[in-house]
N, C-alpha and C positions, 0 to 999 in steps of 0.2 A: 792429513785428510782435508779437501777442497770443503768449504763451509758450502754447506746448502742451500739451494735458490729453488725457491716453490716454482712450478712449471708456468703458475700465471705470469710471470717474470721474467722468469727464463727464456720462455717461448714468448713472447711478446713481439708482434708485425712491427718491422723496422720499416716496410716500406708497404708500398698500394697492395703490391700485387701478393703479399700474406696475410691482408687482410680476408677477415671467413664470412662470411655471407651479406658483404654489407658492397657489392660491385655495384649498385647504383648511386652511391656514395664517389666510390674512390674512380670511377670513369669520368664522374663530373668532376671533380679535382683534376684529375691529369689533364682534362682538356684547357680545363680553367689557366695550368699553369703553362703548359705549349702555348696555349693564344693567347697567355698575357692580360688575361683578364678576370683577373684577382678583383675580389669584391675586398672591400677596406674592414668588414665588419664579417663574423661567419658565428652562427648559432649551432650546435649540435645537440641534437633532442633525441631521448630514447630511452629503452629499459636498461637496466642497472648490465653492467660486464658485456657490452655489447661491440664496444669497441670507440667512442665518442673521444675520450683523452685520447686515447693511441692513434685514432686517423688524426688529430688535434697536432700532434709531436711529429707525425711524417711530413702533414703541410707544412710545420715551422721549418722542418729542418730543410725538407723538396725545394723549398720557397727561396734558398739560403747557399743553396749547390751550386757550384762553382762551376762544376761538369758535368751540367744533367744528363740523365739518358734521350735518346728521341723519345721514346715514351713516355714521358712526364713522372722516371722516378729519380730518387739519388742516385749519385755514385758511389755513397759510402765511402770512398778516398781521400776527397780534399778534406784540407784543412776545416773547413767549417761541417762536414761529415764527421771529422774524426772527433771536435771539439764535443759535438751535439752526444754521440755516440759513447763521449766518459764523463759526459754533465758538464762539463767545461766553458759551454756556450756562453757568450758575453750576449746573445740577440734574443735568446727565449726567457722569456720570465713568466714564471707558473704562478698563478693567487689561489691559494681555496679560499672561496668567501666562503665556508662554512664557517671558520674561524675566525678572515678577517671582514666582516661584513659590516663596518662602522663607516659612516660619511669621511672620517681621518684616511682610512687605510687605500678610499678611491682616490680622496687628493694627493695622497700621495704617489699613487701608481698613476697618476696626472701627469706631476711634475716630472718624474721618469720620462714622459713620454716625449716632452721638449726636448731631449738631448738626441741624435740623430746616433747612427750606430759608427763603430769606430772601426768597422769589418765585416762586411756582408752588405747585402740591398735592405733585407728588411730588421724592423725591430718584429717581433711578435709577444705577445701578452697572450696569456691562454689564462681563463678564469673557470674555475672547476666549480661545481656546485651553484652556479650565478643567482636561482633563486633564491638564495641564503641573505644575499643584499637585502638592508633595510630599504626604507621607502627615500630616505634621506638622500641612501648610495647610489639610488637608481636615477633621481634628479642631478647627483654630483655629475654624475657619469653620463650623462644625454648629449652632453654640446661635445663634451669630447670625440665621443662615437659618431655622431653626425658627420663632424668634421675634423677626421684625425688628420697629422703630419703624413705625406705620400710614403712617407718608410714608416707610417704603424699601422700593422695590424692587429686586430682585436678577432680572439678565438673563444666564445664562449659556450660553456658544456653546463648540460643541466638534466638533468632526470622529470622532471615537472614544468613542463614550458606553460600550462597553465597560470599559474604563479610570477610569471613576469610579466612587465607593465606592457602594454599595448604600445607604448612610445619605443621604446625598447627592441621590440620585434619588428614595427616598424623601419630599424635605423640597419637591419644584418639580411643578412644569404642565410633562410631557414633550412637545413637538413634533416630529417626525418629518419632516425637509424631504426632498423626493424630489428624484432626476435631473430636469432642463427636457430634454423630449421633444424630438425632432426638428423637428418641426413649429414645436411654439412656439419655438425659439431661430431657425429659418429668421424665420420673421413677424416677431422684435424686430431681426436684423439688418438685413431688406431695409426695415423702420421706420427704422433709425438713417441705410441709406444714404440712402433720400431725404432725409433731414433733413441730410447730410453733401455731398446731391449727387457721390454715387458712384454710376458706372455698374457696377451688380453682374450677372451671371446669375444662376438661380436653382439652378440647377445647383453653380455655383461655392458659394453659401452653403452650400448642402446638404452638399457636402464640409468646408467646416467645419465645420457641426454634427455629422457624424458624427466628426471627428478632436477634439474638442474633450470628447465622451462625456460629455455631458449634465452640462458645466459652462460656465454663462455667460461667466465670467469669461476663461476660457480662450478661447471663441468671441471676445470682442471681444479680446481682445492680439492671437490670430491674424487677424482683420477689419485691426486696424491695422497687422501687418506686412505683410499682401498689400497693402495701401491704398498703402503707402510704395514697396514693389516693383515695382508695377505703374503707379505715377501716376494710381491712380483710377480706372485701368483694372482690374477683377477678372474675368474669365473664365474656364471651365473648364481650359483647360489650362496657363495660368499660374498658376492655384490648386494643380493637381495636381506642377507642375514644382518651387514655391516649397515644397509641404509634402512635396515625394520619395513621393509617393505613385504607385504603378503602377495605370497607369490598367486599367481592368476591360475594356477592349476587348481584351489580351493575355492575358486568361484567357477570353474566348470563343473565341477562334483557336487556344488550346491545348486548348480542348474540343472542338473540332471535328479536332481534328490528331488527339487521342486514340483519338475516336469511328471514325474512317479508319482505325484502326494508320497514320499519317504518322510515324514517329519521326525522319527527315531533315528533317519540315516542325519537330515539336516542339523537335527540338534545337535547330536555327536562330533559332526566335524565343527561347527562352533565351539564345544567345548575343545576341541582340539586346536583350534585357533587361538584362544583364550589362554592357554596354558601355555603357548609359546609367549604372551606377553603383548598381544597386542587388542589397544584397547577397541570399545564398540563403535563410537564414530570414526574411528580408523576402517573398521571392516564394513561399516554402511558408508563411508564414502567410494571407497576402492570398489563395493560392488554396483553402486551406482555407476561406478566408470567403466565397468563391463557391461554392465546394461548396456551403456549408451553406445559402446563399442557394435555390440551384438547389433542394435539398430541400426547403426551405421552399414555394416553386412551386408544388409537388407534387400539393399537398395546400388546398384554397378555403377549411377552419377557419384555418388558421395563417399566411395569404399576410400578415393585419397584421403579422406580426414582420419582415415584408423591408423592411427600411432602406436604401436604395438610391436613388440619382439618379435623381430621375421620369422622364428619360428613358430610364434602363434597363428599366426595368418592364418593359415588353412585350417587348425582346430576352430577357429573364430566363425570362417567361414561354413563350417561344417552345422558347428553348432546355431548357428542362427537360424538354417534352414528347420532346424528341427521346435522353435520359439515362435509362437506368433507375433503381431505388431500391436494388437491389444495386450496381450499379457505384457510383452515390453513396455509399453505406456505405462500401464497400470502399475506394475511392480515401481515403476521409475517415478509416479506419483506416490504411492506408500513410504519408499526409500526416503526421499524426499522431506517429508511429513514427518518419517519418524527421526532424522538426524535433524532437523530443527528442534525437536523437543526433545532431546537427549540430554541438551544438559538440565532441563526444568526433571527430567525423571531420578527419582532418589533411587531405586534399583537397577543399575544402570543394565546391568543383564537381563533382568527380566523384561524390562525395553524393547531388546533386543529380539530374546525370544520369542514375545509377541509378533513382533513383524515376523518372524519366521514360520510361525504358524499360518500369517497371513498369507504368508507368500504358498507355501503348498496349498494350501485350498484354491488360492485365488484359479487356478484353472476352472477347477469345479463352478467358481460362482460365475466366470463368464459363460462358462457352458449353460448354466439355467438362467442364465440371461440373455440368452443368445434366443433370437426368433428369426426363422427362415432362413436366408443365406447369410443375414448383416447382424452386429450384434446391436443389439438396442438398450437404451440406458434403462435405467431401471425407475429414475420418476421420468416416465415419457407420460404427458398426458392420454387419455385413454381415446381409441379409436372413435371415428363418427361413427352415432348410429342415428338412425333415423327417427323424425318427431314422432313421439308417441302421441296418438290421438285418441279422445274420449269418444269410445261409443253414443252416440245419441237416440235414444229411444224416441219412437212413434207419440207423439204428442197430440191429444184430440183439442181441437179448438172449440169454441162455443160462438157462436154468433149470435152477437142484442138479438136479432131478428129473430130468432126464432129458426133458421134454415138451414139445416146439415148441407155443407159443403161437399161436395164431391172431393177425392182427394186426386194431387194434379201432379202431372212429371214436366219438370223444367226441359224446354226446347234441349239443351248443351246435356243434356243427362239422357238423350234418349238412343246416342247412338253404344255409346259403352257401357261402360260402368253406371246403372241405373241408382238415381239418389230418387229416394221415395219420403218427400215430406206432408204427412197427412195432417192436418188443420181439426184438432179436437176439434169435438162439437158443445160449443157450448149454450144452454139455455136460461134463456134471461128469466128470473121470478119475481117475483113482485115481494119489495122488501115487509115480511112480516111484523107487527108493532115492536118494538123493543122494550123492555122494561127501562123505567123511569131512570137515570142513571144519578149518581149521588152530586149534591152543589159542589162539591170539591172539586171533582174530574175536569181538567181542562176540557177544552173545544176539542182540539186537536185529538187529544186521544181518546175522545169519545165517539167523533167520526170515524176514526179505526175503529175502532170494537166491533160500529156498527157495518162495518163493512163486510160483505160475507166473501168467505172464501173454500176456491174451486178444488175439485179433484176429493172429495172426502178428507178436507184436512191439511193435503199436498200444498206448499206454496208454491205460486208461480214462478216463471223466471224474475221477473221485477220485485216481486216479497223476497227471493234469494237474494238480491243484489243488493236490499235493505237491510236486508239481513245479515251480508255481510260488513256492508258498511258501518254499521253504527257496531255493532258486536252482539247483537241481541234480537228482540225481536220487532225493533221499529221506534220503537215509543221514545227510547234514549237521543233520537234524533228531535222527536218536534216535542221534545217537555218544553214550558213555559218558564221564559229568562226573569230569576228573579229580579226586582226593583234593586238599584245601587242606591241606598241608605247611608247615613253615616255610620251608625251602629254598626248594621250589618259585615258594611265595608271592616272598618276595626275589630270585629269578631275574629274575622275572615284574616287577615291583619296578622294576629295575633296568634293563633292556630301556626300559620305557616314559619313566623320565628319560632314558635314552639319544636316546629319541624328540624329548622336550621342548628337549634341549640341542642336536640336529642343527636343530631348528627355531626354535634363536635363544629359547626362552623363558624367559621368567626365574623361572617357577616351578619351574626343574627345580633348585635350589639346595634347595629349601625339602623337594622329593621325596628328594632325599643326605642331609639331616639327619633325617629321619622314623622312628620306629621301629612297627613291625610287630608285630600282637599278636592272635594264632588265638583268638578266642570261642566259636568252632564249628566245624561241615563246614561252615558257607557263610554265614560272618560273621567280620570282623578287625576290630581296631581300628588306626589313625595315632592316633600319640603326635607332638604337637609342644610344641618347648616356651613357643613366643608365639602369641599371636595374628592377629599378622601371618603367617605361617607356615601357619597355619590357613587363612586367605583366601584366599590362593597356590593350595591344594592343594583348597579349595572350588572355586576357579574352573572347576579341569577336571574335575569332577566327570564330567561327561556323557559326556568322552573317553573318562577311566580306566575309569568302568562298562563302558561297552560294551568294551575294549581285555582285562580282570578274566574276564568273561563267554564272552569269545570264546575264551580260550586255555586256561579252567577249563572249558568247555563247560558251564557252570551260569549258567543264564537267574536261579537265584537266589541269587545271589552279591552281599550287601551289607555295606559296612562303614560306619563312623562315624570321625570327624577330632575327636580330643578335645585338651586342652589341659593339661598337666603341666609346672610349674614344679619340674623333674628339672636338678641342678647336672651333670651329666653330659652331657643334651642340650643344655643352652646351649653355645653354641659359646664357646672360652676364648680372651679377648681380651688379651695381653701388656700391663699399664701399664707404664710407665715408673717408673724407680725413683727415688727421690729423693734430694737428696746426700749425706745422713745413710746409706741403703740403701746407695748407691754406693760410699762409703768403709767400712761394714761389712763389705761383699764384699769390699773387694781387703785388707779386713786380716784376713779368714779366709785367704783363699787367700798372703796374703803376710805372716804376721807381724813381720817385721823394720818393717814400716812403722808397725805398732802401735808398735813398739817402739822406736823414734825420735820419735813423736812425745812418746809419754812420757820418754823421756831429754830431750828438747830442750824438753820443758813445753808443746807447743803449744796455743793456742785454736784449735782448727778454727771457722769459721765455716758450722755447717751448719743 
């Protein structure tokens, strides 16, 4: 029995023209090697199993051919073919810096590099994984690369071109390998089956290429596990059962259950999903990717990006025509929404089912959402309507004089719309005595009182506008500003810390140590004695004003928070005394202690 060779091996491009979806790679090569104009340095950059080492291994070997083709490939016959071709080669030397990635392991693939080859034109060095190099390796390795020996060249491959140094990049020929499309990894697998003699569908491959995400290498391990599971047998639905992949017929039937409101049919085939074993962010991502399919649909510029089972095509496109673009949005923002919070959810089913409920209604709610032809969101602010205007009633004016006004129409009002403003009539009397009014009453609002007013009562427009201003009915505007006292001030003072302290704040500490100081009728100074204190009583500035203003009745009433280092306002902190202090005390207060110690000669130890 022949020992077994996995197909990624097996099948592995010996030369350009088996390389799979990477021709704008291996075109520049051939020409590169026909006209002789090999770059001394080469980079190859890309996603994982896409072909980077192996286009890496044709250049060494193409490079090395004794009997090229015109085409720029081997001949696979010479000597230095046949060598490369059983590992033999004395000119290629392979490094993975995954493993050796120490400043040691560049010098020495250094020193390597002085000996010139012993058989063939080139030496080549091919270093796999390059970003793996420390910071150390990539300085070792700079001058060499700038300027290698005419017979070296340097092949480097790397997955994360990111990650290496900008000197680096600088110094090689960058290539750019892309994903292998769908298409092309289908055409190389159902290549290899006939050549394997495996009965494949095309179906079936296509699910691997799309689970494999446009890397070869991944495609054929997956090709040989279904090969080995199957017996050779590969079909669609043993492909789908082997890779746990839920088949897309169960997100048609949930498109249609949703489109119905079914939520007894939707829940059921969920549960019927579930019971095959596949969990809830499995089936919220895979239907999001129908969504997005269906949208795709949509629209005849974009239908290339639906990657899809050839035989879904036409139910795909069926179905879309029957889906609007809103509900696709919307469902695709819920999906969305809810597989990010899937793993924070401890029921993970219930999760699930929630959304599903969401999703059958969700028709219903764009429909009651929907106004006119467009759908409209639902906080839209609310349409213009026009200023509502107050009625104004006929107002009679009074004139001093004594003479009823005619009432008059303004020139601009007489051709349409007639505005009629009548000029009450008002009559001047002759102010009646008033009674004696009390010594208390201020001036100010004893001229009010005496002031008579029109309309039976009614205040005017200007008693309105006082009226509204002050909050009352006038008087609260012209009360009389008390005197600024010192007392009074400290009353006043003391009230509003009282305020501060009922409210739990901690500047009302800083308002008890304060001292008060009359500048003027309607200025003081705060005296504190730090500046912390200061801050405190900045803070409520805004309070204390208005609190100062209100109970002085003087709108101009301001003071200043100044800052005096006064031994008096610091507050007096007790130190402790020391045992020298200590024992001086108790021998003031108790002589006889003195006086023993000196009879007895003592050393205090103080």
């Amino acid at each position: 029995m022949d020992k077994f060779i996995v197909s990624a091996r097996k099948y592995r491009p010996q030369n350009f023209s088996t390389v799979v979806g990477q021709s704008h790679i291996t075109t520049t090569l051939k020409n590169a090697i026909k006209n002789q104009q090999l770059a001394h340095a080469f980079l190859f950059c890309g996603p994982r199993g896409v072909g980077k080492t192996t286009c890496a291994r044709i250049l060494a070997k193409t490079i090395n051919c004794e009997n090229p083709t015109p085409d720029g490939e081997a001949c696979n016959e010479c000597h230095s073919c046949v060598s490369f071709n059983e590992g033999t080669s004395l000119n290629i030397h392979e490094l993975d810096a995954a493993s050796n990635n120490s400043v040691d392991d560049i010098r020495a693939l250094v020193e390597q590099v002085r000996f010139a080859p012993q058989a063939g034109k080139y030496k080549v060095y091919i270093v796999d994984e390059v970003h793996m190099l420390s910071a150390s390796a990539f300085n070792a390795f700079l001058k060499t690369l700038e300027e290698p020996p005419p017979y070296a060249i340097f092949i480097l491959a790397t997955t994360e071109k990111h990650k290496i140094l900008p000197t680096i990049l600088s110094r090689c020929q960058i290539f750019d390998f892309k994903r292998i499309t769908i298409n092309d990894t289908v055409d190389h697998l159902a290549e290899i089956c006939e050549k394997e003699e495996i009965n494949a569908d095309k179906a079936a491959l296509q699910v691997i290429a799309q689970k494999s995400e446009g890397c070869m290498r991944d495609s054929l391990s997956i090709l040989d596990k279904i090969v080995s599971f199957t017996n050779g047998e590969l079909t669609y639905q043993n492909t789908l059962e082997h890779l746990n992949i839920l088949d897309a017929d169960y997100y048609f039937k949930m498109v249609d259950c949703m489109l119905e409101q079914d939520l007894a049919g939707a829940m059921l085939l969920y549960d019927d999903i579930n019971r095959k074993g596949f969990e809830g962010d499995l089936v919220l991502n895979g239907f999001a990717e129908f969504l997005r399919n269906l949208l795709v649909c949509k629209d005849a510029k974009v239908a290339g990006l639906l990657e899809v089972v050839q035989s879904f095509r036409d139910r795909y496109t069926a179905t879309a025509q029957k889906v609007s673009i809103p509900y696709i949005i919307s469902a695709l923002n819920a999906l969305n929404e809810a597989e990010i919070n899937y793993k924070a959810a401890r029921n993970k089913r219930l999760h699930v089912e929630l959304l599903l409920i969401k999703l059958c209604y969700l028709q219903q709610a764009l429909e009651l959402a929907s106004s006119g032809d467009g759908i409209s969101k639902k906080k839209i602010a609310e349409s213009t309507r026009p200023v509502a205007f107050k009625n104004l009633k006929i107002v009679e004016l009074k004139i001093a004089s004594g003479v009823e006004s005619t009432p008059q129409m303004p020139p601009a009002a007489q051709g349409g719309a007639k505005l009629i403003i009548e000029e009450p009539q008002v009559q001047y009397k002759a102010p009646t005595p008033q009674p004696q009014q009390p010594a208390a009453m201020p001036a100010p609002a004893a001229k009010q009182a005496a002031t008579p007013q029109s309309g039976g009562g009614k205040l005017g427009s200007l008693s309105k506008m006082r009226q509204q201003f002050t909050g009352g009915d006038g008087n609260s505007a012209m009360q009389q500003a008390i005197p600024l006292t010192q007392s009074v001030l400290e009353e006043v003072w003391r009230n509003f810390s009282v305020l501060l302290k009922e409210g739990r704040n901690p500047a009302a500490q800083s308002f008890d140590l304060a001292v008060l100081r009359i500048k003027s009728d309607a200025s003081f100074e705060i005296v504190t004695p730090n500046n912390l204190q200061q801050k405190f009583i900045e803070g409520e500035r805004v309070g204390l004003s208005e609190y100062l203003q209100e109970k002085f009745c003087n709108r101009r009433l301001t003071y200043n928070v100044i800052v005096e280092l006064n031994e008096d306002l610091i507050p007096k902190v007790e130190m402790p005394l020391t045992s020298k202090e200590q024992f001086q005390k108790i021998a003031e207060e108790y002589p006889a202690v003195k006086e023993l110690r000196d009879r007895l000669r003592l050393e205090l130890d103080l």
